[in-house]
Each structure stands twice: as C-alpha cells, then as structure tokens.
N, C-alpha and C positions, 0 to 999 in steps of 0.2 A: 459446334455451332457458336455464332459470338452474338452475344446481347448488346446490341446498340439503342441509344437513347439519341435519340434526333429530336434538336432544338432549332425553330427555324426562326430566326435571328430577321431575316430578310425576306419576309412573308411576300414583298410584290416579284420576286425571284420564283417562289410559288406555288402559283394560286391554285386555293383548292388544296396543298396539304395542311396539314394537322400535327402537330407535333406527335411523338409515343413512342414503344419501345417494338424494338424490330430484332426477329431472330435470322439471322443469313448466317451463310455456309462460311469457313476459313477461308481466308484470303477473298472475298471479297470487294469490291469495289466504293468508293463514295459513292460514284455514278451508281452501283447496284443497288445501294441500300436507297436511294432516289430513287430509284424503281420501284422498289418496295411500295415507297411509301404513295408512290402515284397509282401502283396495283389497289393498294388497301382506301385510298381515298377515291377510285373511280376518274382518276383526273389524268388527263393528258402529261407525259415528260416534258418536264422543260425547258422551252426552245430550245438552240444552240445561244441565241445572241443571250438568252437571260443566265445560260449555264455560263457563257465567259465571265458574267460580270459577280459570279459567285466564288467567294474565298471559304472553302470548307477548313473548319479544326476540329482536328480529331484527340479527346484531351486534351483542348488545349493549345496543340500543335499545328502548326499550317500544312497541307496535304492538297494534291490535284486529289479530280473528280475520278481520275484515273488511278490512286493511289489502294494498291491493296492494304486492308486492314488483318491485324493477327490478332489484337487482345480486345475484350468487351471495350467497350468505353461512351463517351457523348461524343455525341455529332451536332454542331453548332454549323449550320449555313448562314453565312454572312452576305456582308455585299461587299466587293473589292472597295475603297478610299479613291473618289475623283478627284481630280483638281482640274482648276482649268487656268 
C-alpha cells in the first residue's frame, strides 16, 4: 500500500476536497488517488475541463493524471500557468 499526502494547491480545480493522507494500492493512479479523495469528501470527480487544467507533482515531480505511482509521497494538485 503507498501513503499519499494530497495537497490541493488549486482548490477551484476542486471543489469540495480537503486536503489528508490517502492509503491506495501500488501503482495506482493520480486520477485514483482523486478518486479517493472525492470518495472520502462526498463530492463529485472533477470535470474533465477542470482535470485538463490541473498540473499534478508527485514529490515534486511533474506527472499526468494518468501516471502510476510506486513510492509513498505528496500529491500537490496545481493549476497548469495561462497566458494569453
């Protein structure tokens, strides 16, 4: 099992979680552990349009939402840099 600490960086990406610490299975997903956290908070997944706009790091590290995780670590959900 790996101990993830989700930091949500980008609270209007979303609404309704909470930051804390999350146990999931190896290899797991960003996307899964955001599931977690919408299980544990009662709250709907978020969108597709607000997940594009989400840059997740995993220690640190830039990673998709799609990116299996192997070691403990933090989960910081960001928002992607706009310009216009």
């Amino acid at each position: 099992m790996l101990k993830v600490q989700v930091k949500l960086v980008a609270k209007e990406l979303t609404p309704g979680f909470e930051n804390g610490e999350f146990h999931a299975k190896n290899g797991a997903t960003v996307r899964d552990v955001l599931a977690l956290c919408a299980e544990r908070n009662e709250v709907a997944f978020p969108s597709e349009n607000h997940c594009r706009l989400m840059y997740p790091l995993y220690n640190g590290k830039p990673l998709t939402l799609d990116a299996a995780l192997s070691q403990d670590g933090t989960l910081h959900i960001c928002r992607i840099a706009m310009g216009g």
